[in-house]
C-alpha positions, -999 to +999 in steps of 0.1 A: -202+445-234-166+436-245-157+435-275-128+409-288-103+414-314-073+393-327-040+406-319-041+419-360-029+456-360-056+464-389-081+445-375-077+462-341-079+496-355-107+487-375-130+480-342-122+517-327-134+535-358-161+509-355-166+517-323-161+556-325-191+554-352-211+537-324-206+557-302-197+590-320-165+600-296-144+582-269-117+585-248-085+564-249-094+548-211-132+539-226-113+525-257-088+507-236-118+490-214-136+481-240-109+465-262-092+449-230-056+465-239-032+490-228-039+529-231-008+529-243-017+507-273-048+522-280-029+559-282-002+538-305-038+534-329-050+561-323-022+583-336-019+563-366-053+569-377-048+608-367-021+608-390-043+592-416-075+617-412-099+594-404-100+605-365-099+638-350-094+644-309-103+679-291-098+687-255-129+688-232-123+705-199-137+683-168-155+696-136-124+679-115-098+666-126-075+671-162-089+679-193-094+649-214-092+642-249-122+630-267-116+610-302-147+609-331-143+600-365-136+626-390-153+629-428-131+608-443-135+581-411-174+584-418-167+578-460-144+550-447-181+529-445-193+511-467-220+537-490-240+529-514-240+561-537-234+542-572-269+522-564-287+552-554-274+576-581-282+550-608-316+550-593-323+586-599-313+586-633-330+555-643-365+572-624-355+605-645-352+586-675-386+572-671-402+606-665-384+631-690-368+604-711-329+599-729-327+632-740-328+647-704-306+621-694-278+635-720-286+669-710-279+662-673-245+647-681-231+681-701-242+703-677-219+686-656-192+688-683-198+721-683-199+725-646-165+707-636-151+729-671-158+762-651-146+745-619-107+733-631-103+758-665-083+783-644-064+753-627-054+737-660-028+759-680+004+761-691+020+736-718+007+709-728+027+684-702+017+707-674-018+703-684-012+668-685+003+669-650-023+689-633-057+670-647-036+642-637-036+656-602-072+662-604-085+634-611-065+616-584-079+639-560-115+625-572-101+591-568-096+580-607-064+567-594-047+578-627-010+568-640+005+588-668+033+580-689+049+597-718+054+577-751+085+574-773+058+598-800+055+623-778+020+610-767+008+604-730-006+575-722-031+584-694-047+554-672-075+551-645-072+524-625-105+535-606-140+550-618-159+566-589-188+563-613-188+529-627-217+520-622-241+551-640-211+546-664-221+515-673-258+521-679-248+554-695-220+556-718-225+594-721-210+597-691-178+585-708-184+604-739-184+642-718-152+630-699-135+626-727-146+663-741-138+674-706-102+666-713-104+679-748-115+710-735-087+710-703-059+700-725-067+722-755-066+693-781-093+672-802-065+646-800-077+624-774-082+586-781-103+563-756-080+525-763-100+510-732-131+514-710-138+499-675-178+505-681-178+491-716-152+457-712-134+442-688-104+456-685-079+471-655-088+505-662-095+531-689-070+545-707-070+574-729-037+586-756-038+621-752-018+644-782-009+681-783-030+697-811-007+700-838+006+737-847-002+753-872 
């Protein structure tokens, strides 16, 4: 069966990983029959979503003939799917909520505090800004999308434009409440303000005011 595509760069690479999920890995020639183009346009695709991790090629030898190269999606191809994690996590907790009730619930949510503690203590030292800087760095690498700026005061103004976890966040603040003593604890300083919350108003993002404990 052929599938047909616009002439839209994005939409044209979005039908190969498509069509790499389907069928799990592909050479450029099958690709090129498929989508009625040139190999040479499909390798043009190909390499750009190489570059951006969501493919992955290896070399399989043939019985006659050249090797050939053999395209499948990588991790981050598969995660580029639609999931449906926030749905299914709330799930969980609302069943556990039912069975062992709130207070397991709040318990759940600060060994998890305590767990991601262990996990970036070691990572997060140095001054304060450098602290700053590298839970900055963190939480962009679990997709918080996070901004920081420094204030006239000496304050940080630290933004997250994204919450991986909006939607258990939502239905329970706590999870809000042991970020925020995750970053006390990272940063060294009970002077940490929440201004705005994605899960409890509509706003662009949350935003915290972080301060360097004062010295004593």
């Amino acid at each position: 069966m052929v599938m047909v595509v616009n002439n839209n760069t994005n939409s044209t690479r979005q039908v190969i990983l498509v069509m790499l999920k389907k069928s799990q890995q592909l050479t450029v020639s099958e690709i090129a029959e498929q989508l009625e183009i040139t190999e040479m346009a499909v390798r043009r695709h190909l390499q750009g979503l190489e570059k951006e991790g969501l493919i992955e090629s290896r070399l399989e030898r043939q019985p006659m003939g050249r090797p050939t190269h053999k395209y499948s999606l990588t991790l981050k191809g598969e995660e580029s799917f639609p999931r449906n994690y926030g749905n299914l996590s709330l799930e969980f907790l609302q069943d556990l909520e039912q069975l062992s009730g709130t207070e397991m619930i709040e318990k759940l949510f600060e060994q998890r505090r305590e767990r991601l503690l262990d996990k970036y203590s070691t990572a997060v030292t140095g001054s304060f800004e450098e602290r700053v800087e590298t839970l900055a760095r963190i939480q962009n690498e679990s997709g918080y999308m996070v901004e920081v700026e420094k204030q006239d005061d000496g304050t940080y103004r630290f933004v997250e434009y994204n919450c991986p976890i909006a939607q258990v966040a939502t239905a329970y603040p706590v999870a809000c409440t042991c970020e925020q003593k995750l970053f006390k604890s990272l940063l060294d300083t009970d002077e940490i303000e929440r201004e705005e919350c994605m899960a409890k108003m509509d706003t662009a993002g949350c935003v915290y005011v972080l301060k360097e404990k004062s010295k004593k």
